[in-house]
Structure formats: C-alpha cells, structure tokens
N, C-alpha and C positions, 0 to 999 in steps of 0.2 A: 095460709089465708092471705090473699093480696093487701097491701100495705101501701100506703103513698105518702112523701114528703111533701109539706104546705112551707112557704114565706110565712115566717107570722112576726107580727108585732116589729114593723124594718127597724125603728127607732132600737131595739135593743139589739140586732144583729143576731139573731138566730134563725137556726131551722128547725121545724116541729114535725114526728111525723105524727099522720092520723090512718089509723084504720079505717080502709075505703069502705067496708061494706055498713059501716055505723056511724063514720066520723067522731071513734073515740080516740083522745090523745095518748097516744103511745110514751111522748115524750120529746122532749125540749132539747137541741142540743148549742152551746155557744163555742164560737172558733174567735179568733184572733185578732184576724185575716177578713174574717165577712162585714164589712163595712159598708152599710148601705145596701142589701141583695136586693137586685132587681128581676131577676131570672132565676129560672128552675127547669132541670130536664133528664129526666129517665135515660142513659146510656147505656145499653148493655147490661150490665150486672153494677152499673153505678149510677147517685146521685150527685148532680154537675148544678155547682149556684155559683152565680154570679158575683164579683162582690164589686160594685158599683166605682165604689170610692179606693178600694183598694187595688184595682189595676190587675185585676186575676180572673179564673175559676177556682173552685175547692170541687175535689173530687171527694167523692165519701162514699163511705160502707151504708146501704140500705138496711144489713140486719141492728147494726147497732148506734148508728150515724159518729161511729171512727173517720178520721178527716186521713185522706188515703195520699190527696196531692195537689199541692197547688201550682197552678200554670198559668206562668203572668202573659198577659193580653196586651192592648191597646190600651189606650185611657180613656178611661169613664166606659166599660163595658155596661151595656144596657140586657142586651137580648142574647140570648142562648138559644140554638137552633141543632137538632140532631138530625141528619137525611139518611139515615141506614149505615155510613160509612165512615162521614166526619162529623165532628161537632164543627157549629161556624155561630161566632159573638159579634156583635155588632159593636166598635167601638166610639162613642157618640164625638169625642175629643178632636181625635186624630180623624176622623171621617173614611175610618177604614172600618174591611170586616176580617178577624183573623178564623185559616181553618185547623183543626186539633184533630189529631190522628186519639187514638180511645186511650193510647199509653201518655197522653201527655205533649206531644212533640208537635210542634208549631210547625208548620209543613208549608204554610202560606199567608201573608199580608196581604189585602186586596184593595186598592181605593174604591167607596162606596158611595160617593157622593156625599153632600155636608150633612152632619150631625144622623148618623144613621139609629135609628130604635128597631121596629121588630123585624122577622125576620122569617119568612115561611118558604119553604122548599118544593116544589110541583113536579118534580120526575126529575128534569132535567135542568134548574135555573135554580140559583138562590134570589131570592124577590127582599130586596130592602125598601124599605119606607125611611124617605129624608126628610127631616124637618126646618128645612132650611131657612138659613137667619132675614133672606132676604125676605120670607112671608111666602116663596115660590114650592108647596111641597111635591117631591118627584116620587116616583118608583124605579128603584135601580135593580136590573136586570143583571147577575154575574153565573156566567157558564159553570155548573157545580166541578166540571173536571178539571180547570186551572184559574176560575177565580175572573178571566176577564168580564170585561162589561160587555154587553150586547144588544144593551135597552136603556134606556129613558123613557120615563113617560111621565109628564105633571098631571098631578091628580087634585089641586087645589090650593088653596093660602091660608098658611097657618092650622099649625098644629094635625096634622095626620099621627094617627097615635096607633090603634091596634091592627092585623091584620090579619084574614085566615086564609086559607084553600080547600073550595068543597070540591075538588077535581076538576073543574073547567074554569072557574074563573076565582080570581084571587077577588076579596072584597077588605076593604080599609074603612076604616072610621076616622069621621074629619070630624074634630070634636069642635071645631066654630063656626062650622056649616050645618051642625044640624044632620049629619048627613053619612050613611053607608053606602059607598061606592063601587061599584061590582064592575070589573074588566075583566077582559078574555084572559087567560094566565097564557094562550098560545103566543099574545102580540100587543098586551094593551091594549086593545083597539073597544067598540063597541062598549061606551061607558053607559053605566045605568045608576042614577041615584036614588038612593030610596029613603026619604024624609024618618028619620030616629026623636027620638029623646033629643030635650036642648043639648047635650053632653056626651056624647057619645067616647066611648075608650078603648075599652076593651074588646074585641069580636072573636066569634068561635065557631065551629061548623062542628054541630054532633053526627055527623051523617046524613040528616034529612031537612033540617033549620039552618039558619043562622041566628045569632043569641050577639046581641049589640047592649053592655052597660050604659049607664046614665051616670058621669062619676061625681055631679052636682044632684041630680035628681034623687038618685040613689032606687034607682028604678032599670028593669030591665024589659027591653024588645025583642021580639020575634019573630024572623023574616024569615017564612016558606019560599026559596028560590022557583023562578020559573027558568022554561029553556025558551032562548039559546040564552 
C-alpha cells in the first residue's frame, strides 16, 4: 500500500508517516539531529528531511523511519530538491546550494545568490528563489550538470517564498504582493501576474492547476494556466 512521510508538529522535531490512500497515522518518529525540518523528499528507496537548525539532511528508512544517515550541508538548509539524479538544498546562511549524490557524498557547493529557499528543477536548470536582504528578490538559474549560474532574473521585493514547475513556466508566490508570478522556465522572460490571496506561500502544480496557500488567510487559490 503506498505510504507517505508528512513534517508534523516542527516545534517537536519529528517526522510522521501517514498512509496516503486515507491519511491514517502510521506513526511518529523523533531523531536528535532534526531541529527545526523544513523540507521533505522521496529519493529513491529513501526519505531525505531537512534539518533547518541543524546543518544537515537525515536519510531514513521509509518502511520503519530508522535514521540511515546524516549528511551535513550548508547552514540554515531550507529546501530539498530531488532531479532524477542528485538531491540539491538550498542553503539560506551561506547563500549556496549543495548537491548530494543518493550515497551521501557532497559532490558540489554552488553560490546561489542571497538567502536561497525553494528550489525546483525543469529538465535541464536548478531554479532557486532569493530572498534578498536588500528587499530585491531574484531567481537564480544554475546549470543541473556542474552547478554554474546562467540566469538572473528579479521577480519582485520582498519575500518570494514558494515555487513550482507545470513544464513551461516556473510560477513563485510573492507573499507581499499579493501575487503568483508565472515566467517562461526557458528564459525568464514574458512575466504574468496573477492577483492571489493577501498571503500567498506555498505553490504547487498538480498537473492541470496551480494551487497557491494563503499562510494569514488560511485559505487556498486556484489558478487554471493558460498558453503561452
């Protein structure tokens, strides 16, 4: 029966898993090491969390959540990203993103521009969202096969927080604009905004939508894309 690991409750530092076809709790598990999770991500035959405050990932067993391995990152890991081949974290401290081979092994350090959070992958690019101190927030473009940069692009001020990819264009949630931003993923180019919830945070593409939180409202949008 397919199974899924949830974030639950960050204050006590665990991970819970829940049975996806009901959303019954399976069970609760507490590490050491997880301090503060802010990410979560299906690799392989493993579950990869983040641990914010602790300067790592914890690798873990999905049948029984046994903690298999921890691999320290950058500081203040925010976002965990899997592309078919590496894992890659965003580190918010250091303004880098590192990338992790599936055994553990830190393969690469990348500069990502300041204070990097989420982190979404389009074929060929890792796409980071800055939230830079100056109130300038960018999108940082890095080549998935060695990590360099190959883009910029300011998408707004202040607070750019979640981001997806529905296959053509990457869209970000600018949570004090009011505002879901949709660019080309080929080039940045051609911005579309499309007026959200006062709060916008979280975003996600289920295949046909995009699905935009409200993390004040406590309410959720959703945005039927058009082409181009």
């Amino acid at each position: 029966m397919m199974q899924q690991f949830l974030l639950e409750q960050i204050r006590t530092w665990r991970a819970s898993k829940v049975r996806a076809s009901d959303g019954a709790l399976l069970g609760s598990f507490n590490y050491p090491n997880l301090i503060f999770p802010t990410g979560i991500a299906f690799v392989g035959a493993s579950i990869w969390v983040v641990s914010y405050s602790g300067n790592e990932v914890l690798k873990l067993r999905p049948s029984d959540g046994a903690l298999l391995q921890e691999v320290a990152t950058g500081g203040g890991p925010a976002s965990i990203l899997f592309d078919g081949t590496y894992i890659w974290v965003s580190n918010t401290f250091d303004a880098t993103v590192s990338k992790i081979q599936l055994d553990g092994t830190v393969v690469g350090t990348f500069a990502a521009g300041v204070d990097p959070h989420s982190l979404v992958f389009d074929g060929r690019k890792i796409w980071v969202v800055n939230d830079n101190l100056d109130g300038t927030n960018t999108l940082t473009a890095l080549r998935a096969g060695d990590g360099a940069i190959v883009g910029t692009q300011i998408v707004g001020h202040y607070h750019a927080r979640g981001m997806t990819y529905d296959g053509s264009h990457l869209w970000v949630a600018l949570y004090d604009q009011r505002t879901a931003l949709r660019l080309q993923a080929s080039n940045g180019a051609r911005p579309l905004r499309v007026q959200v919830a006062p709060s916008p945070w979280g975003i996600f593409f289920d295949g046909s939508s995009i699905w935009v939180s409200d993390v004040d409202g406590s309410t959720v949008d959703k945005i039927t894309p058009t082409t181009p």
